[in-house]
Structures are given as structure tokens and as C-alpha cells.
C-alpha positions, -999 to 999 in steps of 0.1 A, spaced: -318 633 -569 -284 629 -552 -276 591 -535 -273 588 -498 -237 582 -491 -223 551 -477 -217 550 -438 -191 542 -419 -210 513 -407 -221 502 -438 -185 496 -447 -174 485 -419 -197 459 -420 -183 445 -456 -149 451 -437 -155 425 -411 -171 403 -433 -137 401 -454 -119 392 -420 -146 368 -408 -140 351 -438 -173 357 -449 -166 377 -487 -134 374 -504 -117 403 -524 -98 406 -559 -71 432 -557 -73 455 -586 -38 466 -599 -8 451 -606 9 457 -572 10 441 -541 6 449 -505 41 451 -498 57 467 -534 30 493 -527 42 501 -490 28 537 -489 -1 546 -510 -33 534 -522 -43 499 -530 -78 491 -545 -95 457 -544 -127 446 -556 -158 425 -529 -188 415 -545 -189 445 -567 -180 469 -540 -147 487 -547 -129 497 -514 -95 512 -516 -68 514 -487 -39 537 -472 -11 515 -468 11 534 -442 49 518 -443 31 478 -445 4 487 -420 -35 493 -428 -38 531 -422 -79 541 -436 -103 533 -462 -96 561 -485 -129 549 -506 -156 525 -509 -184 522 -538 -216 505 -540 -230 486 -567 -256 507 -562 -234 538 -570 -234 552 -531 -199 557 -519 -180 568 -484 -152 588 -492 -123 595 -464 -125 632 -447 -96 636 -425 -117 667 -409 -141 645 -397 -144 633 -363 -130 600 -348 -152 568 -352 -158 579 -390 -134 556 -410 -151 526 -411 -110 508 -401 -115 528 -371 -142 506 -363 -128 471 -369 -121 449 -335 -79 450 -330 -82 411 -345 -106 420 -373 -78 450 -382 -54 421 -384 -70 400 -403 -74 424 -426 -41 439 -433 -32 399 -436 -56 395 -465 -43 427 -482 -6 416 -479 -9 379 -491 0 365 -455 
């Protein structure tokens, strides 16, 4: 029997959490934010493994996001707007974000 797939809510939720303070992360690589500049950066949250566009230094999409359970959300640019669980993050929570990912 196939999983239920993670919602954009769902992630969104660990999302805030990470700006609120709430959950830290563990990036998982060798490089950083910044050497990475455009392209995919993974990080780990309480066994949850999200990974992230980085668009020229700025937070672009979640690309991908497991579960421990073994659900995921992956990113469909065909769908409609409001479905990337970034899209969903407050303008400060978005901030606080991309600060986390690039060390600031």
C-alpha cells in the first residue's frame, strides 16, 4: 500500500518551526549556503530531510522533504501556487530562514 504524501502544510509547518527557533537543522554536505549559490542544498531536522533551491544566495523552493516515516513532498513546478510549502512562510519566517541556511 502506497504512503500518503507529505503536504505542503505539513512542511511548512517544520519550516516555521526552524525560523521560530523551535527545531534546529544539520546541513548535509560539504558546502555552504553561499559556495553553493545556485543549486540544491540538503539539511537534516529531527530526521526529516528537506532540501532547498538556492537561487543566486536567495531561498527559491523546497525541492524535497522526507519523513521519518518514509512520506515525502516532492516539488512540481506544474502545480498551482500555494503548493511549495516556502510559498507559505510569513515574509519574516522566509528570512529567517534563508539566514539559517546561510550561516548569518
Amino acid at each position: 500500500m502506497a504512503k500518503t504524501p507529505l503536504t505542503p502544510r505539513e512542511v511548512y509547518q517544520i519550516l516555521r518551526d526552524l525560523a521560530l527557533g523551535v527545531r534546529t537543522m544539520h546541513r548535509l554536505g560539504e558546502r555552504t549556503w553561499t559556495e553553493i549559490y545556485c543549486g540544491l542544498m540538503t539539511v537534516e531536522v529531527d530526521s526529516w530531510v528537506l532540501t532547498f533551491y538556492n537561487d543566486c544566495d536567495t531561498l527559491e523552493y523546497c525541492d524535497s522533504c522526507y519523513a521519518p516515516d518514509g512520506r515525502a513532498y516532492i516539488f512540481d513546478s506544474s502545480q498551482r501556487y500555494g503548493t511549495d510549502p516556502v510559498e507559505l512562510l510569513s515574509t519574516w519566517e522566509h528570512q529567517q530562514l534563508e539566514n539559517l541556511l546561510s550561516g548569518k
